[in-house]
gemmi code that builds the backbone of each chain (N, CA, C; Angstrom):
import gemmi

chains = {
    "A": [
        ("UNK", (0.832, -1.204, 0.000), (0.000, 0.000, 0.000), (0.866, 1.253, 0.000)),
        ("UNK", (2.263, 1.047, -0.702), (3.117, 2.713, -0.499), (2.539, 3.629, -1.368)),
        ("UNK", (1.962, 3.120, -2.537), (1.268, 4.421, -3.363), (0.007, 4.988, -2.631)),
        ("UNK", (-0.613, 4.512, -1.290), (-1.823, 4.996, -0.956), (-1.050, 6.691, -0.098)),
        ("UNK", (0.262, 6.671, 0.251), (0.910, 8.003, 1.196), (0.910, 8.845, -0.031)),
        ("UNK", (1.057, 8.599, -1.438), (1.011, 9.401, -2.414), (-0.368, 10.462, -2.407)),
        ("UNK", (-1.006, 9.618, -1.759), (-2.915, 10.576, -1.970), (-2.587, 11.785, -1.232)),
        ("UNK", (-2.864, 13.214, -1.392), (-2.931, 13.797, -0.091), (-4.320, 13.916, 0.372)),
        ("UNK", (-4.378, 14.230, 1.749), (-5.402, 14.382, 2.384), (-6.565, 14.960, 1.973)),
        ("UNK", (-6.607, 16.059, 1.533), (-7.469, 16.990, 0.949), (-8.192, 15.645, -0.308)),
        ("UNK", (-7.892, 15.021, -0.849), (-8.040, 13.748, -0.999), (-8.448, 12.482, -0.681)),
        ("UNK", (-7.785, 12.173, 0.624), (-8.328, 11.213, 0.990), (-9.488, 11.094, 1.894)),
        ("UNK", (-10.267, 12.218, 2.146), (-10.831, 11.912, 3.369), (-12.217, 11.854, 2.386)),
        ("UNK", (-12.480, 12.686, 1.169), (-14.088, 12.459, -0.010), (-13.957, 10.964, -0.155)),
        ("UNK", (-12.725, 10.811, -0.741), (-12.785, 8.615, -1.090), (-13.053, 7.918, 0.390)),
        ("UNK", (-12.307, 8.947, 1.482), (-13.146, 7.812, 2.333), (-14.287, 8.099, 2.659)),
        ("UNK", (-15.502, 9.025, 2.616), (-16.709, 9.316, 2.774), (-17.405, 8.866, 1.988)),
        ("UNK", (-17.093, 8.692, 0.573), (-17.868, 7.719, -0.732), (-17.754, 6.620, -0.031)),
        ("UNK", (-16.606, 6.224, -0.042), (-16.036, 4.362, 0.168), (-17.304, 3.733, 1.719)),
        ("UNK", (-17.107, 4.805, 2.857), (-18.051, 4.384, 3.837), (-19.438, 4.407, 3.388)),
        ("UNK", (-19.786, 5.679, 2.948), (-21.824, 5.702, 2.508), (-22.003, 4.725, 1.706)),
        ("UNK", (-21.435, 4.596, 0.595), (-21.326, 2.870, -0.132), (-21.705, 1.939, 0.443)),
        ("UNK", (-20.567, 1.748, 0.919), (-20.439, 0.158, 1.689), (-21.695, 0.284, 2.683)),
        ("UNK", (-22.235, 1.308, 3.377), (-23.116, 1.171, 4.581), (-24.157, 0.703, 3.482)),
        ("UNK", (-24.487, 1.571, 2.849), (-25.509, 1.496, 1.769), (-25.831, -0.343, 1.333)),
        ("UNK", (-25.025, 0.054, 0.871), (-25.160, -1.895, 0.231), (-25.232, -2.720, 1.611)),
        ("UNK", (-24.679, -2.449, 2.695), (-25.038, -3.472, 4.240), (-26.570, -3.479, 4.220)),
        ("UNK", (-26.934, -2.007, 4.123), (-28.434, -2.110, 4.595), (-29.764, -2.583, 3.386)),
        ("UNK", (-29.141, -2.682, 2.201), (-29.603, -3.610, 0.943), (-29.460, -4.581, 1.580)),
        ("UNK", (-28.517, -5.287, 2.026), (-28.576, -6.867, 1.703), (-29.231, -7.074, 3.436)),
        ("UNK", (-28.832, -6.637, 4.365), (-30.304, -6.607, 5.511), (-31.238, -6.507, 4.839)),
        ("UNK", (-31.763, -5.679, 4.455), (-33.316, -5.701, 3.837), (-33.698, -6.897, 3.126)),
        ("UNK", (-32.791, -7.635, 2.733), (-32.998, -9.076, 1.964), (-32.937, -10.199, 2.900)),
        ("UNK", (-32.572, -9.896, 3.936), (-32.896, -10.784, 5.130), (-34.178, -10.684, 5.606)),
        ("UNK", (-34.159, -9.470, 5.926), (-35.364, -9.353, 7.509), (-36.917, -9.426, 6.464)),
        ("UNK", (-36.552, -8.928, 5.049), (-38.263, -8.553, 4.565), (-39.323, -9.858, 4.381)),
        ("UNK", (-40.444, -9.582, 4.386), (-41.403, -10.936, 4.866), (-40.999, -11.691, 3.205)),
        ("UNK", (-42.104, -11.221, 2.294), (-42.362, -11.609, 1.342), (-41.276, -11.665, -0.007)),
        ("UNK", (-41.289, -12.430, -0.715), (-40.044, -12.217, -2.078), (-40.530, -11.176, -2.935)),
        ("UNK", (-41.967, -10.407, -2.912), (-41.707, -9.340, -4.133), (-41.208, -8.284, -3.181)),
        ("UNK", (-41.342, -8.107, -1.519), (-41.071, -7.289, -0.849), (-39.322, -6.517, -0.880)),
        ("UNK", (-38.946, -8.376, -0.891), (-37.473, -8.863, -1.134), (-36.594, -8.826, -2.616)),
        ("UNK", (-37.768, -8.651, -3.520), (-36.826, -7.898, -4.558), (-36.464, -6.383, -4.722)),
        ("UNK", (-37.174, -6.062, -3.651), (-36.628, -4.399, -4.078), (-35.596, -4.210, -2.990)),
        ("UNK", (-35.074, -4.490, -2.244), (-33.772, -4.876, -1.185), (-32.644, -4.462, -1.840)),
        ("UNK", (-32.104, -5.572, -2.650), (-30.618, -5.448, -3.252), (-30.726, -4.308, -4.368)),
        ("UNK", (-31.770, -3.241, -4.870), (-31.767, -2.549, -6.061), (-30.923, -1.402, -5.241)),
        ("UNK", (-30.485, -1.152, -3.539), (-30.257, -0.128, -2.883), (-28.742, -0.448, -3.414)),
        ("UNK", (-28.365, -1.679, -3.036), (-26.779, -1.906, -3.202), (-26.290, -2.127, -4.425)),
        ("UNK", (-27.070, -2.339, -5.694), (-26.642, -2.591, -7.032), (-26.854, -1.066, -7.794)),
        ("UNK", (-27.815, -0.229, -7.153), (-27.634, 1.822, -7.663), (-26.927, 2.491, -7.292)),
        ("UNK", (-27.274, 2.464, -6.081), (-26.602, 3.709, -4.576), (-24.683, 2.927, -4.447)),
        ("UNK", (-25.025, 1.643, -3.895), (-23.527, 1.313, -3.655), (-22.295, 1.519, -4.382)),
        ("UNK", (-23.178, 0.828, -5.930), (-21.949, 0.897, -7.159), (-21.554, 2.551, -7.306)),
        ("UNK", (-22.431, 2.855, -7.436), (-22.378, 4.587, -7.980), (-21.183, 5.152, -6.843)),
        ("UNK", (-21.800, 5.340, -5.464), (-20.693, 5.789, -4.833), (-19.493, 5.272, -4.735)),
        ("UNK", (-19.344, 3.602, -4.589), (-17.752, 3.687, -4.802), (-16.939, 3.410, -5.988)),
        ("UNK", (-18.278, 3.275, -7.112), (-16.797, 3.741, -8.215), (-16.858, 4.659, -8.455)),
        ("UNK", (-17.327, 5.913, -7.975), (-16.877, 7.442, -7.970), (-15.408, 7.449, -6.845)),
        ("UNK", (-16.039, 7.153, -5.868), (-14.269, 6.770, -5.230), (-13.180, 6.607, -5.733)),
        ("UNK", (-13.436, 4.984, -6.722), (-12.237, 4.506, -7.102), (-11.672, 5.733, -8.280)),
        ("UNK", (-12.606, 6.620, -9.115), (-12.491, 7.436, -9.825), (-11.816, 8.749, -9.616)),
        ("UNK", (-12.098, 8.853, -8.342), (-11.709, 10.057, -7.711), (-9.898, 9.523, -7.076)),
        ("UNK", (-9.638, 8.455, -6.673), (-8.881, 8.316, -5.928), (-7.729, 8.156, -7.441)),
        ("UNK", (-7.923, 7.449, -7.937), (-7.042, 7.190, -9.365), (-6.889, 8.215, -9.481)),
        ("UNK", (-7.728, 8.920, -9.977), (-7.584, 10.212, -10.936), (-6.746, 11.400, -10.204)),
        ("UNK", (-6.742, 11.378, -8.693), (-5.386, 12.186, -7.893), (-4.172, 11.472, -8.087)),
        ("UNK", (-4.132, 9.802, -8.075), (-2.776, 9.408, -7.679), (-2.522, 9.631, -9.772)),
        ("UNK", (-2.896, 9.204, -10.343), (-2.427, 9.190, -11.705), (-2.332, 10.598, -12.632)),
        ("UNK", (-2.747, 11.975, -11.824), (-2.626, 13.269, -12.344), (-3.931, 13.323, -13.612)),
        ("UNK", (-4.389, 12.313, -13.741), (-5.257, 12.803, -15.326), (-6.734, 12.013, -15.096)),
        ("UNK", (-7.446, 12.563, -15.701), (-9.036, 12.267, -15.614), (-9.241, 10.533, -15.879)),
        ("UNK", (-9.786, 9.947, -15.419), (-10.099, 8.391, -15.680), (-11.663, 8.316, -15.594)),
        ("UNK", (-12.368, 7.950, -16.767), (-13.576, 7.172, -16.812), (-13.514, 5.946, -16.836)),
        ("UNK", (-12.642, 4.722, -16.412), (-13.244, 3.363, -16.845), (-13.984, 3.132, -16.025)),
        ("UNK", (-14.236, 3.343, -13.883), (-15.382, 3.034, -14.151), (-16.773, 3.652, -14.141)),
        ("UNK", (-17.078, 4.234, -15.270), (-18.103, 5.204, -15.617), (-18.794, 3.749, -16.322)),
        ("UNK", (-18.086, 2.424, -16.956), (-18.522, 1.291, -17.487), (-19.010, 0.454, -16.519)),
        ("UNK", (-18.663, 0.519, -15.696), (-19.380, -0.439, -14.748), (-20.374, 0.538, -13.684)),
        ("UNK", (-20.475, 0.951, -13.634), (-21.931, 2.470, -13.270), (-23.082, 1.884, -14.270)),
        ("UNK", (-22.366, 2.421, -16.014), (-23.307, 2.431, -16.793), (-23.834, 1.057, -17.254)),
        ("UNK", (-23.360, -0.119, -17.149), (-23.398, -1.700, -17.177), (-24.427, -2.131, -16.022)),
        ("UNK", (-24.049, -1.655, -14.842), (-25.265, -2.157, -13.564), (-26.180, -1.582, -13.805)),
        ("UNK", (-26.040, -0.307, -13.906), (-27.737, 0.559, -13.968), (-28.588, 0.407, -15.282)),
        ("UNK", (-27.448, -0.155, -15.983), (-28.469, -0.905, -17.211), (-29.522, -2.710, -17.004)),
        ("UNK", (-28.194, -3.066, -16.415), (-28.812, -4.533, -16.344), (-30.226, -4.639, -14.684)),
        ("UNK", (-29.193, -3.937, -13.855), (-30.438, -4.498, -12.851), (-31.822, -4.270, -13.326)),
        ("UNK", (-32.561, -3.318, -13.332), (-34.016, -3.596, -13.635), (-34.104, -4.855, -15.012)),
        ("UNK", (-33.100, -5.055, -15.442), (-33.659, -5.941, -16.306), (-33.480, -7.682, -15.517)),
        ("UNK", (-32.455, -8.008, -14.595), (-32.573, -8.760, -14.252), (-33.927, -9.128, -12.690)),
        ("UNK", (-34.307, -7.702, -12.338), (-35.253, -7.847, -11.465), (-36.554, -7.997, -12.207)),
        ("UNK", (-36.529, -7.628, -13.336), (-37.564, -7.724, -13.705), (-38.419, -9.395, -14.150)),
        ("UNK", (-36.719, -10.041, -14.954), (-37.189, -11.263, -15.018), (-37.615, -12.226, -14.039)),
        ("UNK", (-36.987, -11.714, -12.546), (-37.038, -12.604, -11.655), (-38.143, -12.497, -11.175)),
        ("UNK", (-38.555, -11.505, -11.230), (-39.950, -11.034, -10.455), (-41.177, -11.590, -10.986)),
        ("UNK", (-41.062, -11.250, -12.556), (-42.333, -12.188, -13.833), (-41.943, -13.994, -13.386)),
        ("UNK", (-41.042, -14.536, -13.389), (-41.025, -15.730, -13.235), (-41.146, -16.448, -11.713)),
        ("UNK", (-41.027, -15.600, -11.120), (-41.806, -16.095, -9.582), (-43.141, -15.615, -9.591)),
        ("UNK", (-43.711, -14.740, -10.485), (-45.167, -14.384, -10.346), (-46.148, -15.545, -11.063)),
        ("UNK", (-45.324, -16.024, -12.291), (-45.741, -17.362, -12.954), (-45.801, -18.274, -12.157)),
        ("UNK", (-44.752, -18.758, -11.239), (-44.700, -19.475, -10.361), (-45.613, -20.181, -9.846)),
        ("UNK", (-46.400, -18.855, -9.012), (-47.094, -18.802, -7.557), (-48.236, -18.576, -8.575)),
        ("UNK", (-48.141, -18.234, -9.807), (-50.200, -18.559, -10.007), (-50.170, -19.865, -10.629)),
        ("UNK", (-49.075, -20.673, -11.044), (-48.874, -21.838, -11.377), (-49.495, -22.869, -10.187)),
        ("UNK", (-48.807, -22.291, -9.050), (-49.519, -23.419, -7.682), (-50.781, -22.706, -7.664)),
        ("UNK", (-51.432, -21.961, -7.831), (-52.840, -21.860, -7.327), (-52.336, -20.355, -5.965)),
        ("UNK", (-51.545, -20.077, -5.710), (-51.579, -19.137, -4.309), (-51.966, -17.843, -4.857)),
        ("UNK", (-53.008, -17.725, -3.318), (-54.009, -16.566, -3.644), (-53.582, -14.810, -3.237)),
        ("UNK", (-52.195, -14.972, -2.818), (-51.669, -13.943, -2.474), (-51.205, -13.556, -3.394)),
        ("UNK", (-50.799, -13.371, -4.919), (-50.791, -13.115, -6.354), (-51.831, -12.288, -6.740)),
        ("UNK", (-51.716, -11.324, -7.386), (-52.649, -11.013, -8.611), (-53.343, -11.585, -9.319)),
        ("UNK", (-54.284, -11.879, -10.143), (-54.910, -13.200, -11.449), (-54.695, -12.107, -12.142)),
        ("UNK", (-54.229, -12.977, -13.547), (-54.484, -13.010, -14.737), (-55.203, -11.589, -14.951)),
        ("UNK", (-55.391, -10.518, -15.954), (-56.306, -9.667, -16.243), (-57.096, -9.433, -17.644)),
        ("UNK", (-55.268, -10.283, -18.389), (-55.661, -10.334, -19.921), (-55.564, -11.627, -20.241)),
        ("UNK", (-55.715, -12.018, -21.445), (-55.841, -13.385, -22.219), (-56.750, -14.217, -22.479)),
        ("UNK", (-56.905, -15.316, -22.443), (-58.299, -15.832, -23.039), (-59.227, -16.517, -21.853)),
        ("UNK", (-58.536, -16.410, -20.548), (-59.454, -16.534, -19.490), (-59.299, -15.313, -18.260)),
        ("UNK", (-59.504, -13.786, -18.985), (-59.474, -13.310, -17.806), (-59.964, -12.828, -16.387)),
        ("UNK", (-59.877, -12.701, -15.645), (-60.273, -12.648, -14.654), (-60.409, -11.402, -13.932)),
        ("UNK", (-61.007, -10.634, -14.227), (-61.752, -9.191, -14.140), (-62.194, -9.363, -12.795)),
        ("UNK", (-62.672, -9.875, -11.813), (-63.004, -9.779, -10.742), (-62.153, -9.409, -9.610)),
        ("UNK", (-60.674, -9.208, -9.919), (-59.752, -8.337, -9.221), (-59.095, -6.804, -9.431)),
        ("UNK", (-59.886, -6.673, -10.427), (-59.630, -5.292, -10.994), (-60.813, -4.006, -10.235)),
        ("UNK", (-60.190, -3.047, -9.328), (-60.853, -2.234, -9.283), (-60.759, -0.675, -9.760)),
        ("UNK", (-61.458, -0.765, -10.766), (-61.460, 0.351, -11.845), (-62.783, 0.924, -11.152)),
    ],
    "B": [
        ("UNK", (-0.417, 11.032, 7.505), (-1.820, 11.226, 7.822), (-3.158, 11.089, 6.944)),
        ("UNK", (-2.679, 11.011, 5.749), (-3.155, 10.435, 4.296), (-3.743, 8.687, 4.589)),
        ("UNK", (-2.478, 8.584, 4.986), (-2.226, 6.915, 4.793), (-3.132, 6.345, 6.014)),
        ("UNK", (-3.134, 6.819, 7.226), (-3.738, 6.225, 8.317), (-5.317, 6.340, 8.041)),
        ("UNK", (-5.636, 7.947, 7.470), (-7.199, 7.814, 7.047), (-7.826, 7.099, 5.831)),
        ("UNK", (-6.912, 6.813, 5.119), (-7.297, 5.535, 4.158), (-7.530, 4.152, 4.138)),
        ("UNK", (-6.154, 3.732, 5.306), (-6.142, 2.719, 5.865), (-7.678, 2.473, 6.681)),
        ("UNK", (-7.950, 3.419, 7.532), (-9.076, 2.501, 8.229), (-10.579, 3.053, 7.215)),
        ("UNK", (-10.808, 3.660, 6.325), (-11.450, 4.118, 5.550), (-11.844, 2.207, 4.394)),
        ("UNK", (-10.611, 1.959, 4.356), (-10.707, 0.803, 3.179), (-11.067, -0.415, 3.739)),
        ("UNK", (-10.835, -0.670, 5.477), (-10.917, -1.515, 6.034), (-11.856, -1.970, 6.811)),
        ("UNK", (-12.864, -0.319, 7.161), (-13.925, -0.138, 7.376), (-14.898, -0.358, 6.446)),
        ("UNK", (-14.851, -0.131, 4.882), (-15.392, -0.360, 3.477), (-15.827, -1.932, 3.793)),
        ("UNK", (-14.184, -2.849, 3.775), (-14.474, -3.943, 3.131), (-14.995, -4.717, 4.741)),
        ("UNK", (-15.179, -4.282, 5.415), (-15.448, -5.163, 6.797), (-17.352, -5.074, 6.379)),
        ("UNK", (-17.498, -3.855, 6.050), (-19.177, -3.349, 5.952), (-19.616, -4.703, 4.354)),
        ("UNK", (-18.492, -4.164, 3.566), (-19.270, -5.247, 2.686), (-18.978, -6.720, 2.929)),
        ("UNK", (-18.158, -7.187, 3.363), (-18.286, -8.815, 4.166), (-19.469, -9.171, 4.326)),
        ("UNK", (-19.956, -8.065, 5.538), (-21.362, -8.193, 6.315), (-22.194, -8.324, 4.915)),
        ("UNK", (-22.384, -7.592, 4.383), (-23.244, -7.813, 3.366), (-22.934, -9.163, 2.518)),
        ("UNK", (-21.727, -9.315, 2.119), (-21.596, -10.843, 1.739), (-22.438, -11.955, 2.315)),
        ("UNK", (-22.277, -11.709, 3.847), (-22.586, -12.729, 4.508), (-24.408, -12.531, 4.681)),
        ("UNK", (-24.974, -11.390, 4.632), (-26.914, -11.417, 4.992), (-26.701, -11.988, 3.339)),
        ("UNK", (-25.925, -12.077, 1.718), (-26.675, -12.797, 0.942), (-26.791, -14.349, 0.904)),
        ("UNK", (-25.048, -14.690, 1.719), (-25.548, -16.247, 2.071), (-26.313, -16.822, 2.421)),
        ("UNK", (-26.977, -16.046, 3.759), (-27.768, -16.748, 4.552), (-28.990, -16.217, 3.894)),
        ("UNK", (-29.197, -15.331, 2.677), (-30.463, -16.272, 2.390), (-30.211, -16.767, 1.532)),
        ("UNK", (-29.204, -17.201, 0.561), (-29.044, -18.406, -0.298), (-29.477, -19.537, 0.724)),
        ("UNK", (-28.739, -19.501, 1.656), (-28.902, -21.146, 2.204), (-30.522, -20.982, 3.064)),
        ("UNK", (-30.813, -20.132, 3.701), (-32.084, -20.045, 4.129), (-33.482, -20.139, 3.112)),
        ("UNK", (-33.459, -19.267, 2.153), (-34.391, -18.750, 0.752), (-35.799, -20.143, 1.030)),
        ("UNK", (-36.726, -19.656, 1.090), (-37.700, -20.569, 1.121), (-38.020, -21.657, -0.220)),
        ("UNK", (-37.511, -20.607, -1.032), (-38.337, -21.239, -2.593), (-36.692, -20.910, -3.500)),
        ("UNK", (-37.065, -21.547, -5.060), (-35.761, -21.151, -5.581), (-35.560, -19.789, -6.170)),
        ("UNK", (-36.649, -18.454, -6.465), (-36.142, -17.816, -6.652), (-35.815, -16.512, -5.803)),
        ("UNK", (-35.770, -17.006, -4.199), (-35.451, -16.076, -3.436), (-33.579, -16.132, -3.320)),
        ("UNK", (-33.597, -17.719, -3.623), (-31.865, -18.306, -3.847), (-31.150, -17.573, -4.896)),
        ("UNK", (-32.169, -17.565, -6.331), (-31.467, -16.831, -7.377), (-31.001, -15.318, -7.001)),
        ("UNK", (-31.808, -14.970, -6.238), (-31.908, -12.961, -5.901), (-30.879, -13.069, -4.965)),
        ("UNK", (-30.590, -13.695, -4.241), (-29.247, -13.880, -2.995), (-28.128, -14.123, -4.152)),
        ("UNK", (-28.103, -15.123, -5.254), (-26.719, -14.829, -5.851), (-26.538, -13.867, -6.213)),
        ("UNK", (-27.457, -13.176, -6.928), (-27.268, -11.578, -7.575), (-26.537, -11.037, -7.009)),
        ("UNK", (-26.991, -10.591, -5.294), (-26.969, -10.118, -4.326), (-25.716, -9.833, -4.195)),
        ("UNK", (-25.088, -11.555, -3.695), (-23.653, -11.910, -3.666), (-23.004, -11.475, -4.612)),
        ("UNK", (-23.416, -11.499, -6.083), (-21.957, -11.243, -7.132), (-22.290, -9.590, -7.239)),
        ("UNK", (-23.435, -8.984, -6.816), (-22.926, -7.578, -6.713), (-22.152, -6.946, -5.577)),
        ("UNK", (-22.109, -7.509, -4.469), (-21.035, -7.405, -3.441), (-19.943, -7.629, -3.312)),
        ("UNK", (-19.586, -8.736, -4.266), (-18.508, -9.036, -4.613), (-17.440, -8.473, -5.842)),
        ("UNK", (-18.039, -8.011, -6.191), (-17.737, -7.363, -7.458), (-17.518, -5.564, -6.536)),
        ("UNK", (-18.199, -4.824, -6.069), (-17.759, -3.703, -4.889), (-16.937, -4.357, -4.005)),
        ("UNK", (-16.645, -4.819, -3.785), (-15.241, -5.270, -3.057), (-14.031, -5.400, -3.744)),
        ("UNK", (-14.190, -6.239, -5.160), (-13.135, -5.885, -6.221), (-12.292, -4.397, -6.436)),
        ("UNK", (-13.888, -3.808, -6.526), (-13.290, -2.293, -6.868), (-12.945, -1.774, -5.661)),
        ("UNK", (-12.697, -2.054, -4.668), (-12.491, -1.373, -3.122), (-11.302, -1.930, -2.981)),
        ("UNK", (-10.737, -3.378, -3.314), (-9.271, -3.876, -3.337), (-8.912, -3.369, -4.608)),
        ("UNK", (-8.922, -2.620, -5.420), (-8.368, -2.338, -6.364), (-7.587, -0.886, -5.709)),
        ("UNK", (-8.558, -0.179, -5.126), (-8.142, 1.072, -4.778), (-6.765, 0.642, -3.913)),
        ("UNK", (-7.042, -0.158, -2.867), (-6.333, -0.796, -1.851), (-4.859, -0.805, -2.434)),
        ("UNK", (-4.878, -1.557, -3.328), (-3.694, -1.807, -4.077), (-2.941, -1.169, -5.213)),
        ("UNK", (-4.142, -0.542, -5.648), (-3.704, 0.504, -7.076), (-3.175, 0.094, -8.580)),
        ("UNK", (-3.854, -1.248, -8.225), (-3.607, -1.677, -9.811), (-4.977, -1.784, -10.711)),
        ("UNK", (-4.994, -1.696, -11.544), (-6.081, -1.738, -12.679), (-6.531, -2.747, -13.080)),
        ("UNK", (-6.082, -4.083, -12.656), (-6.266, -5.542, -12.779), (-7.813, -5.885, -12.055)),
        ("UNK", (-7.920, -5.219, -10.828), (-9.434, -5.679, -10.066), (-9.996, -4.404, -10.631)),
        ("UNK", (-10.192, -3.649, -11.709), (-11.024, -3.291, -12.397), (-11.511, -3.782, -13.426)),
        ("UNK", (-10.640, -4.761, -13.756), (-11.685, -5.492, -14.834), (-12.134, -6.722, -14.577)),
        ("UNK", (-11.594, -7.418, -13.449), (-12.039, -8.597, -12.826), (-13.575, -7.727, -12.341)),
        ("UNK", (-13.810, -6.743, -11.628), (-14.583, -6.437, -11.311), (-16.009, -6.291, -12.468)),
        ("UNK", (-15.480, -5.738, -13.329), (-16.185, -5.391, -14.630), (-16.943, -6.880, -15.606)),
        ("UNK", (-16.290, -8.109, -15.400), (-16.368, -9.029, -15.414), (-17.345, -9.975, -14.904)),
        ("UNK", (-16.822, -9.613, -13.593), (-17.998, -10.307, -12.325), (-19.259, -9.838, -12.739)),
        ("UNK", (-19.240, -8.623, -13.055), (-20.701, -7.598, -12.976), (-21.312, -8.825, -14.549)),
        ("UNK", (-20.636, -8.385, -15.740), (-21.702, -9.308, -16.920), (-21.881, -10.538, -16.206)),
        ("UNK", (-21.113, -11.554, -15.412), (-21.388, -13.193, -15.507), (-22.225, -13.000, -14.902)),
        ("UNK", (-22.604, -12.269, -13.808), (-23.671, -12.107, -12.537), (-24.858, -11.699, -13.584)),
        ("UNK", (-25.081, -11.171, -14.567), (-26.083, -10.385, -15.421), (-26.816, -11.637, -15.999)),
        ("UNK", (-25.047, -12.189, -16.753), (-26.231, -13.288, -17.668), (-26.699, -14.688, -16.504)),
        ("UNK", (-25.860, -14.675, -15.751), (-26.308, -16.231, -14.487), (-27.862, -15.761, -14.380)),
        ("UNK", (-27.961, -14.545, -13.770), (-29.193, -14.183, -13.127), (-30.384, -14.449, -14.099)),
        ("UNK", (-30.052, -13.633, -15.394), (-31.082, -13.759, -16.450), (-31.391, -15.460, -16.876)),
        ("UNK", (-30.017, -16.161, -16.947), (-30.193, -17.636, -17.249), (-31.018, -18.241, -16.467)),
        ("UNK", (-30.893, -17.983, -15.307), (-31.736, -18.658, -14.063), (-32.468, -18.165, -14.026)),
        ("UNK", (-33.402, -17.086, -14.016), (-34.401, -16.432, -14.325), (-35.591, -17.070, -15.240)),
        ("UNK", (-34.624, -17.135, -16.720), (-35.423, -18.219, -17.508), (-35.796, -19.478, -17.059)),
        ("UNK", (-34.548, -20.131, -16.228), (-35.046, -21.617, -16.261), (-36.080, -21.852, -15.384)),
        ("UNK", (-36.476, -20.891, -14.237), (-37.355, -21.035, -13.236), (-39.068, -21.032, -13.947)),
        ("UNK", (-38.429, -19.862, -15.125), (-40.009, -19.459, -15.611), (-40.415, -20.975, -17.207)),
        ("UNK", (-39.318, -21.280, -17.733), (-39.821, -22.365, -18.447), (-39.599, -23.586, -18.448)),
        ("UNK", (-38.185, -23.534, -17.228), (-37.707, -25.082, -17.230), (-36.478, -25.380, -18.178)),
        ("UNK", (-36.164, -24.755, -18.902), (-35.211, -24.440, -19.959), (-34.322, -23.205, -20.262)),
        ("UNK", (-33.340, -23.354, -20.875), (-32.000, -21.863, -20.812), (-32.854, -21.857, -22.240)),
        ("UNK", (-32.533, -22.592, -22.978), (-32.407, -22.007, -24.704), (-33.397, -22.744, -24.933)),
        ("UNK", (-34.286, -21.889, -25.762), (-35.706, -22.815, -26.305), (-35.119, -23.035, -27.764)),
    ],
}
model = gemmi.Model(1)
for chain_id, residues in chains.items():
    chain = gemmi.Chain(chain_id)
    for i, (resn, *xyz) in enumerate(residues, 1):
        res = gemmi.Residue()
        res.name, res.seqid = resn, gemmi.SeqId(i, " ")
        for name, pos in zip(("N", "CA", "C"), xyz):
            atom = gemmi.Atom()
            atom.name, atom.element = name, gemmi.Element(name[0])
            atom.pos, atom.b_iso = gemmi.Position(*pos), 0.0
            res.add_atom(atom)
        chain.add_residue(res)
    model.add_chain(chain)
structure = gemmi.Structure()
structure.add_model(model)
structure.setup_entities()
């Protein structure tokens, strides 16, 4: 760690204020994926630590490079723009295929059906 | 004085995300059904992957930036793969 005495202070203390709100951030995502009752409750949990977490500490790692190396660095502006692309798409699948799931067994804590060729209009209040 | 507030700054980082490592295990191994298991790996390879980039700083090489960058797609397509197989039983129709 001898290149970390290279940082000066005026420096190090923003990377360590990103680096901590981060990391707390994503602790209290993945608690929330413990303690919450239900799994659709439980998919919105980890979206705190895969937005908020990534974002703040690869602004860190961005910030901290970019003092020790003298010149501007975006690489990871790619992994920012890579997570905040994919998560809603991977919550999304997970979420439709456990909703198939659970109307697959019959459980009445689901939504029914609204469209298709047997729908079920009697849960809709319009 | 640089060095001492970094030091416990990075160590404090990666101790906080451990913890988080560890609430996605336990619901991998806890998870009632299988796709509360799938959302705990996510979980895990996005924690793991912020820890990459937090030992990268640590060390100052550019190597756990792309291991990191890495982790992030396999975790994308695992999730989506498993995603599918829950909803048809199958990866590739």
């Amino acid at each position: 760690m001898s290149h970390l005495t290279d940082l000066p202070v005026w420096a190090a203390i923003p990377v360590c204020l990103l680096l901590l709100s981060g990391s707390a951030i994503t602790l209290v995502g993945s608690i929330g994926l413990i303690r919450l009752k239900t799994f659709y409750g439980r998919l919105h949990a980890p979206t705190l630590s895969s937005s908020a977490g990534t974002i703040l500490i690869c602004l860190a790692s961005m910030f901290a490079f970019a003092v020790l190396q003298n010149r501007w660095i975006f690489h990871e502006v790619l992994i920012i723009l890579f997570v905040i692309l994919t998560t809603p798409v991977t919550l999304m699948l997970l979420g439709q295929s456990a909703l198939y799931r659970d109307r697959i067994e019959g459980s009445t804590d689901v939504p029914r059906k609204t469209t298709g060729p047997e729908p079920d209009l009697s849960a809709i209040d319009i | 004085m640089s060095r001492q507030i970094l030091d416990l700054g990075l160590t404090a980082a990666l101790i906080l995300l451990g913890l988080a490592l560890v609430c996605a295990t336990v619901r991998i191994i806890r998870g009632p059904r299988a796709q509360d298991r799938v959302l705990g790996m996510d979980t895990l390879y996005l924690n793991g992957m912020l820890m990459a980039v937090v030992f990268g700083i640590r060390t100052g090489s550019d190597l756990y930036f792309e291991a990191a960058l890495i982790i992030g797609m396999l975790g994308f397509a695992a999730t989506v793969a498993l995603a599918k197989f829950l909803m048809r039983g199958e990866v590739i129709e």
